[in-house]
C-alpha positions in Angstrom: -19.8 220.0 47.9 -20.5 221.0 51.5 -24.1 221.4 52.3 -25.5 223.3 54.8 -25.6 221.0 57.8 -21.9 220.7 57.3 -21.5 224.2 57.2 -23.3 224.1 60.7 -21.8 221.7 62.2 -17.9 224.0 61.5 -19.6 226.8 62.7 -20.7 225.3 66.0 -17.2 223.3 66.3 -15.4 226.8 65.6 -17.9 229.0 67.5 -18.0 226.5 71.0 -14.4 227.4 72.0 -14.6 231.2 70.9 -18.0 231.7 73.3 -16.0 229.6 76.2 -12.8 232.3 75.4 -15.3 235.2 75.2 -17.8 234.6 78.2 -14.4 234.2 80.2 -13.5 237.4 79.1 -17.2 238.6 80.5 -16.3 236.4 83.6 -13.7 238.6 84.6 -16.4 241.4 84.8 -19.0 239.4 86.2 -16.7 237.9 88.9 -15.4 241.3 89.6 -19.1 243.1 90.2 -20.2 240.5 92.2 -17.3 240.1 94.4 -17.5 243.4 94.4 -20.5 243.8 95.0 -20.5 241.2 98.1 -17.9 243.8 99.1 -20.1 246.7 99.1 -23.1 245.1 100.9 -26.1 247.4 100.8 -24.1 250.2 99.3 -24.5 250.8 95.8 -21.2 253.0 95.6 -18.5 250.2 94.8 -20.4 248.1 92.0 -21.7 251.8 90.5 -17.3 252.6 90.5 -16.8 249.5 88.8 -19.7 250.1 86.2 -18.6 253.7 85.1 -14.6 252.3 85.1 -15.7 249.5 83.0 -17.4 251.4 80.4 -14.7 253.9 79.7 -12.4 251.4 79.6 -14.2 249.5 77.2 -14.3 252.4 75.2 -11.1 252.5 74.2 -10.8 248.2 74.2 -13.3 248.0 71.8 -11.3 250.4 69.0 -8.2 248.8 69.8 -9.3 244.7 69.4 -11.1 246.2 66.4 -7.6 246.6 65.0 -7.0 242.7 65.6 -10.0 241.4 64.0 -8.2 242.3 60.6 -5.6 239.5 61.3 -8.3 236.5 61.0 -9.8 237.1 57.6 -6.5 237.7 55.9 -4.5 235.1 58.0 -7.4 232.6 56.8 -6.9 233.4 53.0 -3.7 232.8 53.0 -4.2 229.5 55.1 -6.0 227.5 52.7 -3.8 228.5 50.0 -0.9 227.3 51.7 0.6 230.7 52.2 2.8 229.7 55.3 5.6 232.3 54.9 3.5 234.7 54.6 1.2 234.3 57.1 4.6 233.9 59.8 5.5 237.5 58.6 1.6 238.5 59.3 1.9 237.2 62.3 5.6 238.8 63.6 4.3 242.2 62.1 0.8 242.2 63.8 2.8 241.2 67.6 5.0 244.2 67.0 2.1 246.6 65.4 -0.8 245.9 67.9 1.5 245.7 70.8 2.4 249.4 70.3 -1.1 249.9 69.5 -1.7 248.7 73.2 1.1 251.0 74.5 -0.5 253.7 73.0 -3.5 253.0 74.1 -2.9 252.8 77.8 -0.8 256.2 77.8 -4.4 257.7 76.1 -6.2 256.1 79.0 -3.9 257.4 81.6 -4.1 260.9 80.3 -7.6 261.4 80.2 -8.4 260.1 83.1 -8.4 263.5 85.2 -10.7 264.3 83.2 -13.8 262.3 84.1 -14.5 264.5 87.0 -16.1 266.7 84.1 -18.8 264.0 83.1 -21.3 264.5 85.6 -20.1 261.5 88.3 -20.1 262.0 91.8 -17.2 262.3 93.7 -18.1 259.3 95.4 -17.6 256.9 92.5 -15.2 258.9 90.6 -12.4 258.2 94.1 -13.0 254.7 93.7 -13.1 254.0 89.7 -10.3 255.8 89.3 -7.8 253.4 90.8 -9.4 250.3 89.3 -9.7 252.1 85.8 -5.6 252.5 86.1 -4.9 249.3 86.3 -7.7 247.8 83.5 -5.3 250.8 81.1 -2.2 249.3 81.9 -4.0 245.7 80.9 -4.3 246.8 77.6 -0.8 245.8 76.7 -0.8 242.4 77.1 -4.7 242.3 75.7 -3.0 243.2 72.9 -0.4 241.2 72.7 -2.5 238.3 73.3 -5.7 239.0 70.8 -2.8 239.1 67.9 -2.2 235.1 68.5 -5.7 234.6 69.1 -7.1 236.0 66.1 -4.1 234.7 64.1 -5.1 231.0 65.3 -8.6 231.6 64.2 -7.6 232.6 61.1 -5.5 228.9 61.1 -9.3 227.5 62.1 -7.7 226.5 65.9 -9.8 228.2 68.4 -9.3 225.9 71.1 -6.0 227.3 72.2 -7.3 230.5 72.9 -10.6 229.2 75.0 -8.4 227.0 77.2 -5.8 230.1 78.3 -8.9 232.5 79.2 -10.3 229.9 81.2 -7.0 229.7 82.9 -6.8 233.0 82.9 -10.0 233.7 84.7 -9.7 231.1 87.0 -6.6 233.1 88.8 -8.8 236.2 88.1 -11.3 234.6 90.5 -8.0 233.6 93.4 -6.8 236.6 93.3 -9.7 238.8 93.9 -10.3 236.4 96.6 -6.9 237.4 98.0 -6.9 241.0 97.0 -10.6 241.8 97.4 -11.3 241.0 100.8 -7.7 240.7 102.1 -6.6 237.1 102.5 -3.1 235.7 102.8 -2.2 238.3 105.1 -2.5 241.0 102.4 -4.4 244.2 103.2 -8.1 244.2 102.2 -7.8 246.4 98.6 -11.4 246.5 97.6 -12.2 247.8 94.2 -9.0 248.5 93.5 -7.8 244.9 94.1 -10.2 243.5 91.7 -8.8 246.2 88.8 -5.2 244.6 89.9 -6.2 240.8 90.1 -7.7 241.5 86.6 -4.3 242.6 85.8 -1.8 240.4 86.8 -4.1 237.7 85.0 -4.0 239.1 81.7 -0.1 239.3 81.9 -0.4 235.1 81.9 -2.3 235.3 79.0 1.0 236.2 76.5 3.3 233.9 78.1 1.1 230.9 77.9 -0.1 231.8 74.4 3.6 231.7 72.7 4.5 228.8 74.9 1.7 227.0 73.6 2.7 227.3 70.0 6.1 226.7 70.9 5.2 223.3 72.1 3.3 222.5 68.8 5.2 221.9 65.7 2.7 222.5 63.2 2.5 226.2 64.4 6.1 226.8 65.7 6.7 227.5 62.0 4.8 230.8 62.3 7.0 232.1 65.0 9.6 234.5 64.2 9.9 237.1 66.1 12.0 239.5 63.9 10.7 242.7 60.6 10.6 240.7 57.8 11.0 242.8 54.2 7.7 244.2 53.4 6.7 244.7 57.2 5.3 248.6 55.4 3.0 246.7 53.4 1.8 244.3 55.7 1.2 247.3 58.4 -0.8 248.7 55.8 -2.9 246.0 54.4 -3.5 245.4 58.9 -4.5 248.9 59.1 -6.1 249.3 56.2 -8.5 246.4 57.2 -8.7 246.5 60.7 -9.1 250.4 60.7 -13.3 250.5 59.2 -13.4 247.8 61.5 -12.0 249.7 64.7 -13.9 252.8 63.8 -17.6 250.2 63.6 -16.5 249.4 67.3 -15.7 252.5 68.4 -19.1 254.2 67.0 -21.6 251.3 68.4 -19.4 251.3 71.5 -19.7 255.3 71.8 -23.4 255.3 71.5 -23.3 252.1 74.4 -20.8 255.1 76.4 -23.0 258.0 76.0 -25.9 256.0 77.3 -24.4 254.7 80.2 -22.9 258.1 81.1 -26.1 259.5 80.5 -27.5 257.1 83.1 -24.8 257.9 85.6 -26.5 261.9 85.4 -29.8 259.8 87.2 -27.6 258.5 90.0 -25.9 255.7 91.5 -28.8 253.4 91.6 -29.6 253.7 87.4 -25.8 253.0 87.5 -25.6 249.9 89.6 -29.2 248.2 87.9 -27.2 249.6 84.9 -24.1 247.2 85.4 -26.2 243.7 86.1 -28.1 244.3 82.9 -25.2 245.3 81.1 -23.4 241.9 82.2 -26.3 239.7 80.8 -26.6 241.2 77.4 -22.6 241.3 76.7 -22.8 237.6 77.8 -25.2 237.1 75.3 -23.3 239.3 73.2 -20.5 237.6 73.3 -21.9 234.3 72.0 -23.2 236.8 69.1 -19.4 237.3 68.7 -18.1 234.1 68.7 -20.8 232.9 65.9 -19.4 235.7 64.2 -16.3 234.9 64.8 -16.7 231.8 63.6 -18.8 233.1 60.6 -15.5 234.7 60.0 -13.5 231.9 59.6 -15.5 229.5 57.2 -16.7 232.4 55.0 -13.1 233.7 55.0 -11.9 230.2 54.0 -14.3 229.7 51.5 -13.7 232.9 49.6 -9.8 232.4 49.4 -10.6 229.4 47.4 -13.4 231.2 45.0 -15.7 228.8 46.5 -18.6 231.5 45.9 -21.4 229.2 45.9 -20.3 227.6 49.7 -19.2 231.5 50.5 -22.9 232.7 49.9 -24.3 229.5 52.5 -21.9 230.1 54.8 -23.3 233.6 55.1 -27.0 232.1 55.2 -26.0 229.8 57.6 -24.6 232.2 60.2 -27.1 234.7 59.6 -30.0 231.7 60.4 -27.7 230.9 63.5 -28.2 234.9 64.9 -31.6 234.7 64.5 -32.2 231.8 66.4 -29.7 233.1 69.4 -31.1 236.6 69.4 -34.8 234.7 69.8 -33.3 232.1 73.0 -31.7 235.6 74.8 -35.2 237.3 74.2 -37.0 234.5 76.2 -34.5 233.8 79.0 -34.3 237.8 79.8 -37.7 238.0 80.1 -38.0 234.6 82.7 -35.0 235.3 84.4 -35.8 239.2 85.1 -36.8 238.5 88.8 -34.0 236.1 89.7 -30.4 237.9 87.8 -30.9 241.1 89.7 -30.7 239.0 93.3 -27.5 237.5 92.6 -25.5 240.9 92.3 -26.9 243.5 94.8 -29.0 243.3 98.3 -30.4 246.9 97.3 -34.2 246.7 96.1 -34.3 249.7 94.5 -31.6 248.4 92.0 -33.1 245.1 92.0 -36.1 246.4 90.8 -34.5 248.6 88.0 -32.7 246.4 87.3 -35.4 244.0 86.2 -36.9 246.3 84.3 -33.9 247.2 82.1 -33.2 243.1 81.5 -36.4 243.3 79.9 -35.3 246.3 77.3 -32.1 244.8 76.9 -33.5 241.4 75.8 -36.3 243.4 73.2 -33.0 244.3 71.2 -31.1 240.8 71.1 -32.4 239.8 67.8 -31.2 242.7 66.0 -28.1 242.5 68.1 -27.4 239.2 66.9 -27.7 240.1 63.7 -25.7 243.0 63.3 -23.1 241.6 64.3 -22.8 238.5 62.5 -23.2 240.2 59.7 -20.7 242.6 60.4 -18.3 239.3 60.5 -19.1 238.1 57.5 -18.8 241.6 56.0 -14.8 241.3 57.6 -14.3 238.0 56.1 -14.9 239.5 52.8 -13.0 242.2 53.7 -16.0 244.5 52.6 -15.2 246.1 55.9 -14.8 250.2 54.4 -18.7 250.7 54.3 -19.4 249.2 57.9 -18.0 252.3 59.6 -20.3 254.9 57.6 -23.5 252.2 59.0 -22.3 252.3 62.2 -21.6 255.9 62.4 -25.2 256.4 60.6 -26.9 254.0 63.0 -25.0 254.7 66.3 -23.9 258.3 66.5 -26.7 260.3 64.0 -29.4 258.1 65.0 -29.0 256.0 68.6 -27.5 259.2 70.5 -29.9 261.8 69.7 -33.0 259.4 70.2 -32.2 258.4 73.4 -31.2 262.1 74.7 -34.5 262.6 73.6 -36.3 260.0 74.8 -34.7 260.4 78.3 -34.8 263.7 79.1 -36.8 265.9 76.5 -39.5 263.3 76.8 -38.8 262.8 80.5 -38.8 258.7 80.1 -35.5 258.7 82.8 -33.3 255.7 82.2 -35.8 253.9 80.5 -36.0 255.4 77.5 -31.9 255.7 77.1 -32.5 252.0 76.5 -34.7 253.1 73.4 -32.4 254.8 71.8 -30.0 251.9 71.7 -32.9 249.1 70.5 -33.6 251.9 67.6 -29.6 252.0 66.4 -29.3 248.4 66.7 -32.3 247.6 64.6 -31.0 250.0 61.8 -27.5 248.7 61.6 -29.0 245.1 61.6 -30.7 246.4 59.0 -28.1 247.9 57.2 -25.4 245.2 57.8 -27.9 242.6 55.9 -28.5 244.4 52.7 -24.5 245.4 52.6 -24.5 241.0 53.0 -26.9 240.6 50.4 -26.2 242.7 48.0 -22.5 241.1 48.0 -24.0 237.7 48.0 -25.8 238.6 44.8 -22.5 239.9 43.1 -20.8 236.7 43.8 -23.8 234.9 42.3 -23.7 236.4 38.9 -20.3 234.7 38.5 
């Protein structure tokens, strides 16, 4: 029987290559606002464009890799049973699904676009996010394409592959803003909208290496097969009926995240910009939330396809002592690094100094952060995933919006207390998530 050190030690050798693949992913932002903001100098207009096209953008990213996270848990059932065939036609019906998924998506993004002129920007930002906003939309295709063999390898328990192409990946991200950015090469200097196209063209790698790598290994070039096998309704279904409570979880925690930051763009470019540095320091700490979920995924996934209930119900306890701990490390490196972050991003005091301020807030909520969303991981590897959107939608939309409308402008807090409203929804769906958890966990256990 595997006790819980073991289970520890699969989560950290599962987790460790997800965080690399997923803080590469937040590299590409990173990289961008700080070339970007090099770019700008003193001027907070360019990293305040790349803020507000970043957040609607991620609007829409976040639904759509919602849909893909339904691949892992059902590709890892049918893993440990030995369910090969099955999980190839998975696999050739998620690459044609979600890749019209990301079709679709960058059409939406393309045709609402105009409209962000009515959401209280200045015209200033809004002639420069545009352009970079474009070309993230046109990105989503082969996001798409890509996060269906990524979470289908997770689902195998390989989530090395995936780690060592977004490193890659982000790695020509960082040449070609050089190029693009500031004009080298002899190209023309592009500015912001060179970092929205280096960002693009190194996403389009991401695919090609992806199938070449399976190609090249003959324990997964069985699960290639690129054609509709019969049942390819069915399997749709059983995607979408997985991955859609877990789309519509993103999309509510990401639309109260939206609101706030649009919100903060009504206060001016300067909440914007000390906005943006924050925001990059609690995804990064996010996304190590979402690679022990991830992870947490996997093993609890694993465990439950072989009615191992007892190792199912430690796996959870593990991953759930795991947030904890994280959430508690980003609380105490927010706080001693809020002097020093803001520096490396802007010349501007007045965002520097904002900018501080709102490191601090974000690192009050990392605990419950943490937590809700490894739970919410283990919840998908159960496939328990229908009540998580009615949470989300409680915690996010009825509760996190209003409160930090409130707190902002009836209470006159300013951007300060739109950060409240966010710790408060957090909290609750932490909350929320962990009873859903335990009250499964003491279902299994009367078996």
């Amino acid at each position: 029987m595997t006790n819980s050190s073991e289970i520890y030690r699969r989560i950290f050798r599962l987790a460790a290559p997800i965080a690399c693949a997923q803080l590469g992913n937040m590299a590409v932002q990173i990289v961008d606002s700080v070339m970007v903001g090099i770019y700008g100098g003193e001027d907070p207009i360019p990293l305040a464009a790349v803020s507000f096209a970043t957040i609607a953008w991620a609007l829409v990213f976040c639904f759509c890799i919602g849909f893909t996270m339904a691949m892992t848990p059902i590709i890892g059932r049918l893993f440990v049973n030995s369910s090969h065939k099955q999980c190839a036609r998975y696999l050739s019906t998620g690459t044609l699904l979600y890749t019209l998924t990301g079709i679709v998506a960058c059409v939406f993004m393309l045709l609402i676009a105009p409209l962000f002129k009515y959401m209280g920007q200045s015209a200033e930002v809004l002639d420069i996010a545009l352009p970079y906003y474009r070309m993230m939309a046109f990105a989503m295709i082969p996001i798409m394409f890509f996060n269906t063999f990524r979470q289908f390898l997770e689902g195998l328990g390989n989530t090395a592959i995936a780690m060592r192409i977004v490193v890659f990946s982000n790695l020509l991200n960082v040449f070609f803003n050089w190029v693009l950015i500031f004009g080298h090469l002899g190209l023309p200097s592009l500015g912001v909208y060179g970092a929205g196209l280096a960002t693009l063209l190194a996403r389009m790698v991401c695919p090609l290496i992806v199938v070449l790598s399976m190609m090249l290994r003959k324990r997964y070039r069985i699960y290639l097969s690129f054609r509709i096998h019969t049942g390819f309704f069915y399997r749709s279904s059983h995607l979408l009926r997985i991955g859609f409570p877990i789309a519509m979880q993103m999309l509510f925690e990401m639309s109260a995240y939206t609101a706030i930051c649009f919100m903060m763009g009504c206060f001016g470019a300067i909440p914007l910009a000390a906005n943006q540095i924050a925001d990059l320091m609690g995804n990064c700490a996010f996304m190590v939330s979402m690679s022990i979920s991830s992870a947490a995924t996997i093993v609890v996934s694993h465990m439950s396809g072989l009615g191992n209930w007892e190792q199912t119900r430690r796996a959870a306890q593990c991953s759930a002592r795991l947030s904890l701990v994280w959430g508690t490390t980003v609380f105490f490196l927010f706080f001693i690094l809020r002097g020093v972050v803001p520096r490396m991003f802007t010349q501007n005091e007045e965002v520097q100094e904002l900018a501080s301020i709102f490191l601090m807030l974000y690192g009050v909520y990392q605990i419950s952060d943490a937590l809700q969303t490894v739970m919410a991981g283990v919840l998908r590897a159960l496939q328990d995933v229908s009540v998580i959107a009615h949470y989300a939608f409680l915690s996010y939309i009825v509760v996190n919006i209003p409160f930090a409308y409130l707190c902002a402008f009836v209470f006159e807090m300013g951007p300060k207390g739109l950060m409240m409203g966010y710790i408060v929804g957090l909290l609750l769906a932490a909350i929320l998530y962990s009873l859903r958890v335990r009250r499964n966990l003491l279902r299994m256990s009367r078996f």
